[in-house]
N, C-alpha and C positions, 0 to 999 in steps of 0.2 A: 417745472411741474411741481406743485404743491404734494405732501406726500401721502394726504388722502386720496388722490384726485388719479381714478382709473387712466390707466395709459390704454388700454378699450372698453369699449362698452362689452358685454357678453357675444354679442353675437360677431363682433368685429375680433373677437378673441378665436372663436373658434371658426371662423373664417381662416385666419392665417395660421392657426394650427392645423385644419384639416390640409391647407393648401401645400403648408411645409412639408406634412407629412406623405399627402398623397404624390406632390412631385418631386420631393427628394428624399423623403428615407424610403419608405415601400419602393421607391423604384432604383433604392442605391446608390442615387447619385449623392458623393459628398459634398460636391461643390458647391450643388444646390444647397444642400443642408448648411454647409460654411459660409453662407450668401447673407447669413440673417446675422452673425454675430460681429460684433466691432472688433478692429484690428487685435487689441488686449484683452478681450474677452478670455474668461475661465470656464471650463469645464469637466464636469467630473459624471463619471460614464459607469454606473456599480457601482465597483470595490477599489477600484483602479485609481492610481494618482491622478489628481489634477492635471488636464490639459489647456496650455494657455498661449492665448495668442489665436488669430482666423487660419491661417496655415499648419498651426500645430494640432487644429480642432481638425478639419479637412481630410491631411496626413493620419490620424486616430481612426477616426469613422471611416477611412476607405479601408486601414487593416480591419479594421473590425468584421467590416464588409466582405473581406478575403476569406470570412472563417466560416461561412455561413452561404446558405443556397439561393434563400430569398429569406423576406419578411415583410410581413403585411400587419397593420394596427385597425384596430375596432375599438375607436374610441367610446368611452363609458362615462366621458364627463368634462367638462375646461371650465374654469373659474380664475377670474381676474381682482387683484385686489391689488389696487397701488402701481407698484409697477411689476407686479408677478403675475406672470400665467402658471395657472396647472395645468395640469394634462394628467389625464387617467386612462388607462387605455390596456385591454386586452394584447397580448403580442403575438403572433403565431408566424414561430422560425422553420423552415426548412432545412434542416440540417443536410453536410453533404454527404453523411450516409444515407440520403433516402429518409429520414426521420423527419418527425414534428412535433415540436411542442410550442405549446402556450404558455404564458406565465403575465401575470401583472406585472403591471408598470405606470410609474409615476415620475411625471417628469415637472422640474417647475424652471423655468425662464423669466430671469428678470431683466426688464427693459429698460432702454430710456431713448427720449430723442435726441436729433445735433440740435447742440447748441448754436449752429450755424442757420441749421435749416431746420425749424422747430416742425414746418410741413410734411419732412419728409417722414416715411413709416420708420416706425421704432425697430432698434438693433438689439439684442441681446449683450449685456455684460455680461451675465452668469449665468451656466446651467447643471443644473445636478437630477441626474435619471436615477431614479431608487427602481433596482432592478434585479429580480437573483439567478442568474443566468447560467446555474450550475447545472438543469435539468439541460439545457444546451449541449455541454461540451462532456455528460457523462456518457459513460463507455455503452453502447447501444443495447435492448437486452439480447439475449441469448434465444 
């Protein structure tokens, strides 16, 4: 792939973001979510060290998953350029005290296809979520 040259169009972008997100993070599943990224794939989650590798991503986002009630995204926006997606997206967590909050989020996914099978849909190397999830895990109020 030449490096101007979009790995989707717009609307094939937020296709497979919505689809990501509506069958595997809003409903939890990590596996789903670990389904998109290449064996070596990197990613980094917040504040939080680099996690690297599809298994080590997986293993991450299923604890992640343990800390929290549910979560559901209301996206605000996807834009493609080269081989990155964005993601802009409201987030609204359910905390396991009964709580909720919202906080923006910004995720960006960069892609590429196999060199084997140039057909097939694009995987993810990289991903890094800009996200401040301290209204999450603050002590409930009084």
């Amino acid at each position: 792939m030449q490096p101007h040259q979009n790995v989707f169009t717009p609307e094939e972008a937020a296709a497979w973001s919505r689809d990501l997100y509506e069958d595997g993070v809003d409903r939890m599943d990590a596996a789903r979510f670990a389904s998109v990224f290449t064996d070596d794939a990197w990613l980094r989650f917040a504040n939080n060290e680099p996690v690297i590798g599809r298994q080590a991503i997986e293993a991450a986002i299923a604890w992640f998953f343990t800390t929290i009630g549910s979560l559901r995204h209301e996206a605000a926006g996807t834009w493609c350029q080269g081989d990155a997606v964005i993601l802009q997206a409201n987030v609204t967590y359910d905390r396991k005290d009964g709580g909720e909050v919202t906080v923006p989020a910004v995720t960006i996914f960069r892609l590429k296809r196999s060199e084997e099978d140039p057909s097939a849909p694009p995987m993810a190397h990289r991903c890094q979520m800009f996200v401040d999830l301290t209204p999450l895990y603050a002590p409930a109020p009084i």
